[in-house]
C-alpha positions as CSV (number, residue, x, y, z in Angstrom):
1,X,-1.9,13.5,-25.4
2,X,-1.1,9.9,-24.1
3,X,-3.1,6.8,-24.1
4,X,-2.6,5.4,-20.7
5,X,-3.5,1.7,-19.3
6,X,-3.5,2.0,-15.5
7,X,-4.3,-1.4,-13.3
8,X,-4.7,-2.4,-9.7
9,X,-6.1,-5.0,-7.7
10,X,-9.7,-4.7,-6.6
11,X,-8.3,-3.5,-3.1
12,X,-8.8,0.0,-1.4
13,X,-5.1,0.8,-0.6
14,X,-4.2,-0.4,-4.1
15,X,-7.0,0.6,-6.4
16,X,-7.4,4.2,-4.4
17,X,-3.4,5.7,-5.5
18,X,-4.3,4.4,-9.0
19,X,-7.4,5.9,-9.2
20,X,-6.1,9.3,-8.2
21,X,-3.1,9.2,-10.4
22,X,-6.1,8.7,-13.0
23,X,-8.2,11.2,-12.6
24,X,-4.8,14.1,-12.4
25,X,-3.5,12.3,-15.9
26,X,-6.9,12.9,-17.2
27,X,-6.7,16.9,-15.8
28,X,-3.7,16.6,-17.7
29,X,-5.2,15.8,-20.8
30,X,-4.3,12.2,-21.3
31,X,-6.9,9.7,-22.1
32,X,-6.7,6.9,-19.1
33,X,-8.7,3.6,-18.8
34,X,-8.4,1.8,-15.2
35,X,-8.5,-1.7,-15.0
36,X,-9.8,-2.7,-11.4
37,X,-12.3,-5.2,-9.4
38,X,-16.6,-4.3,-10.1
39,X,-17.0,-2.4,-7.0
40,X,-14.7,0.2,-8.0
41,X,-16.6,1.6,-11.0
42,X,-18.3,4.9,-10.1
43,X,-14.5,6.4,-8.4
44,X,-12.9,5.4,-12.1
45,X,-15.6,7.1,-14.0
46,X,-16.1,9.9,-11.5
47,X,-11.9,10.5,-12.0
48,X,-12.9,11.1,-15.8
49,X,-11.5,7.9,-16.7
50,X,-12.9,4.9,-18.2
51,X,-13.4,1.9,-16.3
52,X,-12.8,-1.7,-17.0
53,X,-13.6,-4.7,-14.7
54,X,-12.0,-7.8,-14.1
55,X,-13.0,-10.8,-14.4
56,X,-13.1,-13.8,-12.9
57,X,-10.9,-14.7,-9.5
58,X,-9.8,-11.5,-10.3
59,X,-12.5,-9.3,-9.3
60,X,-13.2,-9.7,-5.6
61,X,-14.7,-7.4,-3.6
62,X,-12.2,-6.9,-0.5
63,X,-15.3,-5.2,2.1
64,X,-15.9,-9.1,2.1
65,X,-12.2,-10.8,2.3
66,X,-13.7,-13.7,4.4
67,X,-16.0,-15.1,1.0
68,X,-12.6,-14.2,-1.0
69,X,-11.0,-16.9,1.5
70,X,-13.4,-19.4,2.2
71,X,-10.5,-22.2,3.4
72,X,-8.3,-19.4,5.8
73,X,-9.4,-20.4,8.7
74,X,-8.2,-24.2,7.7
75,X,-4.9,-22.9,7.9
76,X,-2.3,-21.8,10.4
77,X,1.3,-20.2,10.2
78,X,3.1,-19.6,7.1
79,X,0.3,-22.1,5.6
80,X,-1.9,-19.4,6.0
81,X,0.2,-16.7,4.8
82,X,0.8,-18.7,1.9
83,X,-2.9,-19.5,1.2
84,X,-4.0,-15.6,1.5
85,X,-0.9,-14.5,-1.1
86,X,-1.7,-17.5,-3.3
87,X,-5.2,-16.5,-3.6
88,X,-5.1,-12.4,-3.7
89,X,-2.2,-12.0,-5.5
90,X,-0.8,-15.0,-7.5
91,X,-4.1,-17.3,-9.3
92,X,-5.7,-13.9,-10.3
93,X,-2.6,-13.7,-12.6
94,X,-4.0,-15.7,-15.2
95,X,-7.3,-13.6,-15.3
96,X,-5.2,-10.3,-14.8
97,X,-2.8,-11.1,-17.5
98,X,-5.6,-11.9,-20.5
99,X,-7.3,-8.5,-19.6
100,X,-4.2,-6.5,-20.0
101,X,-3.9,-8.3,-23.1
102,X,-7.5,-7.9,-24.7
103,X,-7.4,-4.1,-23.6
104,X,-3.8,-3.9,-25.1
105,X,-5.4,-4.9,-28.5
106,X,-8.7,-2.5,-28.0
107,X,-6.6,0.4,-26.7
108,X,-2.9,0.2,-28.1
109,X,-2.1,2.2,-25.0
110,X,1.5,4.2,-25.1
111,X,2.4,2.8,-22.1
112,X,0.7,0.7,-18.6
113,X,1.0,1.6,-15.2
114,X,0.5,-1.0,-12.6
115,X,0.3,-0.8,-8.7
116,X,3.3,-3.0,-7.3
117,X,1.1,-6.0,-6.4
118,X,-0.8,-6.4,-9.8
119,X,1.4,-9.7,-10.6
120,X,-0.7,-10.1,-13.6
121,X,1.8,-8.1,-15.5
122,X,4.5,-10.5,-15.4
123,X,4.1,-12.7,-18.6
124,X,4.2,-9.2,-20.2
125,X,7.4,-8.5,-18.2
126,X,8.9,-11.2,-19.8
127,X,8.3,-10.4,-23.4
128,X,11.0,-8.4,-25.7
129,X,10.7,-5.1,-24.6
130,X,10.0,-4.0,-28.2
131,X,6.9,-6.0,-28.6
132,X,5.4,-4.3,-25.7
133,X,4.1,-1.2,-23.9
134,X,6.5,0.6,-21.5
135,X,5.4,-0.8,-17.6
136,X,5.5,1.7,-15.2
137,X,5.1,0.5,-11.6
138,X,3.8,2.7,-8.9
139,X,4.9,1.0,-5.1
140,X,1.5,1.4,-3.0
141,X,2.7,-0.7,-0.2
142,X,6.8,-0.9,1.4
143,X,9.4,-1.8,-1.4
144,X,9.3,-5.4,-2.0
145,X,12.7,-6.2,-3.8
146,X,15.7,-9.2,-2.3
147,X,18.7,-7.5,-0.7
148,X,21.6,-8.2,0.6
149,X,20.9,-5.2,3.2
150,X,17.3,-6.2,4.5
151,X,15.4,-9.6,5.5
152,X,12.7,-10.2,3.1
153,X,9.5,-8.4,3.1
154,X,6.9,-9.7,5.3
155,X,9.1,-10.7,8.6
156,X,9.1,-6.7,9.7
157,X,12.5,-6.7,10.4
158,X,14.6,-3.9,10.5
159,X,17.2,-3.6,7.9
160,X,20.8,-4.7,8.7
161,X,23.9,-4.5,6.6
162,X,26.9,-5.4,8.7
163,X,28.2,-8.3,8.4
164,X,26.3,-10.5,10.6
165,X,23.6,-8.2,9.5
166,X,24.1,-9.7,5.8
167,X,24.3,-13.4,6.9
168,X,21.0,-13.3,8.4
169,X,19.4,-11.5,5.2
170,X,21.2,-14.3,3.3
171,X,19.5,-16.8,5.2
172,X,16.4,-15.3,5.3
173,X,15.8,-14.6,2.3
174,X,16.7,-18.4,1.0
175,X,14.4,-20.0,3.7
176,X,11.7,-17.5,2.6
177,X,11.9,-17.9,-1.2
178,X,13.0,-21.6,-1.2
179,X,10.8,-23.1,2.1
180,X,8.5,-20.5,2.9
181,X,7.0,-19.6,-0.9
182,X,8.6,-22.5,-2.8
183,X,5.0,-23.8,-3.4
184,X,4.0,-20.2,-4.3
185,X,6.6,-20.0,-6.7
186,X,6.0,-23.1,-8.7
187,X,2.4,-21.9,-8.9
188,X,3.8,-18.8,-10.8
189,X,6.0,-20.4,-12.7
190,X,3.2,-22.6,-14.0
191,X,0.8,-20.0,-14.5
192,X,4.0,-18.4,-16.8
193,X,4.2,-21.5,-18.7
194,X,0.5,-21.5,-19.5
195,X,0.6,-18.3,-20.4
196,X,2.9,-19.6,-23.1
197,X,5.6,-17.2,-21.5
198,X,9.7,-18.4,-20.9
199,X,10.5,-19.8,-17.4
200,X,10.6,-17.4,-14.4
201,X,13.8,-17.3,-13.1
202,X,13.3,-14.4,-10.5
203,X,11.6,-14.6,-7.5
204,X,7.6,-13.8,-8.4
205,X,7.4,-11.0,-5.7
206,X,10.8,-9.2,-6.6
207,X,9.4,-8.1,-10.5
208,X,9.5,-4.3,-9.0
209,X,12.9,-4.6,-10.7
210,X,11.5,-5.8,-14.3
211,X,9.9,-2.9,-14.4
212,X,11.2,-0.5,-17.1
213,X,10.6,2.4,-14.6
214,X,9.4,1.5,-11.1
215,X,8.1,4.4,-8.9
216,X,8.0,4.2,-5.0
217,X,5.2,6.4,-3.4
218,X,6.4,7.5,-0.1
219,X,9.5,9.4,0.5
220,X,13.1,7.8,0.2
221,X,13.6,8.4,3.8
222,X,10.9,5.5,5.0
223,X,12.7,3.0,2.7
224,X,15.3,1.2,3.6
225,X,18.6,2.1,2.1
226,X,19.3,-1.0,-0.3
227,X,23.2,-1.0,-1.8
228,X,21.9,-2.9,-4.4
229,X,18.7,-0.8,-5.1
230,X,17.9,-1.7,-8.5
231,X,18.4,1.1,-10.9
232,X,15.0,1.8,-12.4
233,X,13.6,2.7,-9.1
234,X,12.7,6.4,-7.9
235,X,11.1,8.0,-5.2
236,X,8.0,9.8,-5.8
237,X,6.3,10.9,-2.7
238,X,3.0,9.9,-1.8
239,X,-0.7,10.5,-3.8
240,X,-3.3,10.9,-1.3
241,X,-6.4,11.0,-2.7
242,X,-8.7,13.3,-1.5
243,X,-11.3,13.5,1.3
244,X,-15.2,14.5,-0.2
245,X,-15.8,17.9,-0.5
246,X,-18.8,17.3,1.2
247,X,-18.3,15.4,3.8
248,X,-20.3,16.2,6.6
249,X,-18.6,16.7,10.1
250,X,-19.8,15.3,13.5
251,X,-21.6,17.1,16.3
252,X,-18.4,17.2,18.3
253,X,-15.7,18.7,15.8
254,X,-14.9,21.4,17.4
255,X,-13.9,19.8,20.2
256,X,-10.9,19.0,18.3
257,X,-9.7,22.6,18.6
258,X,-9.3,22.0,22.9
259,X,-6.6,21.7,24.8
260,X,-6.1,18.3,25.4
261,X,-3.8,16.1,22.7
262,X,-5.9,14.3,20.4
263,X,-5.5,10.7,19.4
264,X,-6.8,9.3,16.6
265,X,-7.6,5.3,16.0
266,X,-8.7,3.8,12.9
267,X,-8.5,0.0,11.7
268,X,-8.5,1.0,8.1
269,X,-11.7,0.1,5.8
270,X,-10.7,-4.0,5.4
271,X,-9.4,-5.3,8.8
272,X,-12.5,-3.6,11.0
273,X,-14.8,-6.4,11.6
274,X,-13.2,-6.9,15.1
275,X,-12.7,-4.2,17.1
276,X,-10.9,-5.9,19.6
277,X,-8.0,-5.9,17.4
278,X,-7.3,-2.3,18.0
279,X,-9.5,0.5,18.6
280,X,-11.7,-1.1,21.5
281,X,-7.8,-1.8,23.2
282,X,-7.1,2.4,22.8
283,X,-10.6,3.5,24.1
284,X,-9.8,1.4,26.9
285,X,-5.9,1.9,27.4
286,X,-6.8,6.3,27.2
287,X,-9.7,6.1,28.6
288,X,-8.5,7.5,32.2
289,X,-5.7,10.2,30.1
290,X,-5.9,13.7,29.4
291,X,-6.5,13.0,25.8
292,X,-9.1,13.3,23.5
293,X,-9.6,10.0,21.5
294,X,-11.0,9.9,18.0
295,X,-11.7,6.7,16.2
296,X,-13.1,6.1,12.7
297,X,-14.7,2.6,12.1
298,X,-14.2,2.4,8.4
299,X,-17.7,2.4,7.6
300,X,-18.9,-0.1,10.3
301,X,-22.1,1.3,12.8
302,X,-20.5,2.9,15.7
303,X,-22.8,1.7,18.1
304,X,-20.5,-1.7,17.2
305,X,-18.0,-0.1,19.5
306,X,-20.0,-0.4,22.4
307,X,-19.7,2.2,25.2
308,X,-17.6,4.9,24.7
309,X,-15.3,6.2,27.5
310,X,-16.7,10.1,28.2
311,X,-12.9,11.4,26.4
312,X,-13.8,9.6,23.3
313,X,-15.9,10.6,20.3
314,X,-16.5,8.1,16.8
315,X,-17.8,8.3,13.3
316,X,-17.7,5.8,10.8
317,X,-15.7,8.1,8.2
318,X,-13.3,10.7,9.3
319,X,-12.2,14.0,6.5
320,X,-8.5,13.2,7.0
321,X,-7.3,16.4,5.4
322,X,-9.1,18.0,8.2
323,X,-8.9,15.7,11.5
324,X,-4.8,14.9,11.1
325,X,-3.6,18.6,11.2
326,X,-5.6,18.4,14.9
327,X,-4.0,15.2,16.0
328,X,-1.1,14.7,18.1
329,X,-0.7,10.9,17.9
330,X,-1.8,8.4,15.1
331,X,-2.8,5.0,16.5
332,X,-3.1,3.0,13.3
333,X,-3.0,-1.2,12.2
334,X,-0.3,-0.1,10.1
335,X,-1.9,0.6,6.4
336,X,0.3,1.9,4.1
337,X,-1.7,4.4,2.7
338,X,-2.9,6.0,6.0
339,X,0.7,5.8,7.6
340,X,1.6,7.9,4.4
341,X,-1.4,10.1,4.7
342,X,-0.1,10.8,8.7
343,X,3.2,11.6,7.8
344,X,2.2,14.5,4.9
345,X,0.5,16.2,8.0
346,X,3.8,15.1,10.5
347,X,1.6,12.9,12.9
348,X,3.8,10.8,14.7
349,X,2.4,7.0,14.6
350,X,1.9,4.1,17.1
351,X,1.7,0.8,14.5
352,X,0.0,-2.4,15.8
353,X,-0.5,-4.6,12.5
354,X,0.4,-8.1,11.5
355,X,-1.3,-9.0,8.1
356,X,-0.6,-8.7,4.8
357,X,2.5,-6.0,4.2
358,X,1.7,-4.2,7.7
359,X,4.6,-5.8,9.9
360,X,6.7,-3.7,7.2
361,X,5.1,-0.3,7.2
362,X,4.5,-0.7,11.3
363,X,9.0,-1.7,11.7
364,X,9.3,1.3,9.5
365,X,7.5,3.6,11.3
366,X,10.1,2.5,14.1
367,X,13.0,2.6,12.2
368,X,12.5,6.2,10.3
369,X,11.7,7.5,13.6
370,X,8.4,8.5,13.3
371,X,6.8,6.5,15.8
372,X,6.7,3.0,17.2
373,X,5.7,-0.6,16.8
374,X,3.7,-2.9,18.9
375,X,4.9,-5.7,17.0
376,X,1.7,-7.3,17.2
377,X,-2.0,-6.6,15.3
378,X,-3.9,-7.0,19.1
379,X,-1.9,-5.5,21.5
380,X,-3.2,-5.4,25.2
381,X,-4.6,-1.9,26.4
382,X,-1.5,-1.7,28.7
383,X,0.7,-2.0,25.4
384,X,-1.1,0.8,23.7
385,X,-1.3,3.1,26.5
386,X,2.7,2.8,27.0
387,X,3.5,3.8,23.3
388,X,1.1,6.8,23.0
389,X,2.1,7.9,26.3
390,X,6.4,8.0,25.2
391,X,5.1,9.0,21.9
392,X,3.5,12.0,23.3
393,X,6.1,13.0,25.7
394,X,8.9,12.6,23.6
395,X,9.3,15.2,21.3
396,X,11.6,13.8,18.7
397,X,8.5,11.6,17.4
398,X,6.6,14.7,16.1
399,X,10.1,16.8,15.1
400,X,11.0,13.4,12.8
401,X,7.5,13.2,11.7
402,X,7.4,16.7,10.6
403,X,11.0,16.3,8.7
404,X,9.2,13.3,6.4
405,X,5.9,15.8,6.1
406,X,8.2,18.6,4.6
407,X,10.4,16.3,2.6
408,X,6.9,15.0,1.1
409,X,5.9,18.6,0.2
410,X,9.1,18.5,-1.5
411,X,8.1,16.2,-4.0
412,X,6.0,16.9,-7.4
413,X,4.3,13.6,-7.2
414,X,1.7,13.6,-9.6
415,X,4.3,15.6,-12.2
416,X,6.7,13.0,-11.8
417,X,4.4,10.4,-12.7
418,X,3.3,11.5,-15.6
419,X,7.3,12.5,-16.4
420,X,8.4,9.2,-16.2
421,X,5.5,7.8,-18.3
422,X,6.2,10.4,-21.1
423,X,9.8,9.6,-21.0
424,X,9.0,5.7,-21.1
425,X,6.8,6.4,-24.1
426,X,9.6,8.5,-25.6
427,X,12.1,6.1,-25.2
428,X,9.8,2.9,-26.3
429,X,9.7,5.0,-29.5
430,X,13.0,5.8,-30.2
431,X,13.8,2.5,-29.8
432,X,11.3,1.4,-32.6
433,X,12.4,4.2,-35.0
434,X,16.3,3.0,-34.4
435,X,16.5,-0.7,-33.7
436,X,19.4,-2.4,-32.6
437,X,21.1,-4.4,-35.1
């Protein structure tokens, strides 16, 4: 038995992997504390783990984004990009940081696992190796490392690696991490300093490769192929956690089993307080089709919908283990986790997202094949009504989707994770029983 650290940020899509890679290490007979935002207490301790809260900017509760960004709205452009990564992900680092380090005293854990946007573990990252716990990174959004072979994260661009392919990454990626986060940066690197940590030389975002193991969950097939992938990363295929065994299903389920296509909305859990965005746009684009629409509101009222069209049904929390083997096409705003969750069951995908990391999962639902992009988070009826329709009609959506569902059964997922953190832990003691020099 292991002592294991996990962490994640207090957000759904990143505290929910974490959680369920908890709760399998703990069937495995590992002892597991999760450190994560307040509101995520009962799932950790319900996973058999213990649960430890952060603290300060740190702990947030992301049902209520707007009182976690009080001055967005002050902002426009890559300002406001720059204000909602500077405040989710970069000044929780301090906070972040001096929790890993009082539970590193309290626990001595054999090794921590962090999701791929806890930052807070990059002071650590920068201490000798031997004075440290092996970090294992788990990657719960798209890869997020500098290439030569792909623009930088966050444009949703698709990957190019010719030669004029190459220039533009060049560029790119200089404009975004010298112009773009150069304020964002020097934030970091003087959050490092007070942490009484050496300078930061690498970009803040691109520590996936300071990792000592770094583990990408989805399969290698919705990546981009990087020439200069660095060396500690590995595929793992996807952890979906698990719908309630109890969850109780609407009066109109079996209406599922008909013989018109079904297609299934959802905004996700955090960007649903306008409807407008995206599922009002596909009630209204289907609503004169042959189709059966199904959308989930993520926990709002339906009545917030407002009418329904008569081929459309809604329920504030859909059993996805259930409702995706029914569905035909996947209307989504382009969460990571749900795009993953689609593709285990080989739904083929229409994307419409542009916050946070959701231009890259929607350009690479596009580029593996498995569906399209809308390039936009509020596409027009018309717009959404076009993609399902070609996505429907054209087979080779589905027959690609269902290649990246069988390469995901492929994949021992939860046994590799627990592999690489053994042999982390293994090699963190070899080194201490024969140091070099």
């Amino acid at each position: 038995m292991s002592t294991y650290l996990l962490c994640a940020s207090p957000i759904q899509g990143h505290a929910a992997p974490v959680i369920a890679i908890a709760r399998d290490l703990v069937g495995r007979g590992h002892d597991v504390t999760v450190l994560t935002g307040s509101r995520f207490r009962a799932a950790v301790e319900a996973a058999g783990a213990r649960h430890r809260p952060l603290s300060g900017i740190a702990d947030f509760d992301d049902r209520v984004m707007q009182d976690h960004l009080p001055d967005r709205d002050r902002h426009r452009g890559i300002a406001k990009l720059e204000y909602d990564v500077q405040t989710i992900f970069v000044r929780p680092v301090r906070d972040q940081f001096r929790a890993i380090e009082a539970l590193s005293e309290e626990l001595a854990p054999d090794a921590i696992l962090i999701e791929g946007a806890f930052a807070g573990v990059v002071p650590l990252l920068l201490d000798d190796p031997a004075s440290r716990p092996p970090i294992v990174g788990v990657g719960v959004i798209p890869l997020v490392q500098l290439s030569v072979d792909t623009a930088p994260g966050g444009l949703g661009l698709a990957p190019r690696s010719d030669a004029l392919g190459r220039l533009r990454n060049r560029v790119l990626n200089a404009f975004v991490t010298k112009v773009v986060f150069r304020k964002t940066q020097a934030l970091a690197q003087q959050i490092v300093r007070d942490l009484g940590r050496p300078r930061l030389d690498a970009f803040v975002f691109d520590f996936t490769r300071m990792c000592d193991r770094y583990l990408q969950l989805s399969p290698a097939e919705f990546e981009y192929p990087r020439s200069d992938l660095s060396p500690n990363v590995r595929f793992a295929g996807t952890v979906l956690p698990g719908s309630p065994a109890t969850a109780e299903l609407p009066e109109w389920w079996h209406e599922l089993d008909g013989d018109r296509p079904v297609v299934h909305v959802s905004q996700g859990t955090i960007d649903n307080k306008d409807f407008d965005r995206l599922i009002r746009p596909t009630l209204d684009a289907l609503a004169d089709r042959d189709v059966l629409v199904v959308a989930a509101t993520g926990g709002r009222p339906v009545w917030e919908l407002g009418e329904l069209p008569a081929n459309a049904r809604a329920a504030e929390f859909l059993p996805y283990d259930r409702l995706l083997p029914k569905t035909d096409v996947f209307v989504t705003n382009a969460g990571f986790g749900g795009t993953q969750y689609a593709l285990s069951h080989g739904v083929p995908i229409v994307a419409a997202g542009d916050t946070e990391d959701k231009p890259e999962v929607a350009m690479r639902v596009q580029w593996s094949g498995v569906g399209l992009t809308l390039k936009t988070g509020t596409p027009t009826p018309a717009a959404v009504g076009s993609a399902v329709d070609r996505v429907l009609a054209d087979r080779t959506f589905r027959d690609r989707a269902r290649e990246l569902a069988a390469r995901i059964a492929e994949y021992d997922t939860f046994g590799i994770i627990e592999s690489e953190l053994e042999s982390a832990v293994a090699s963190a003691r070899l080194r201490l029983e024969s140091p070099v020099g």
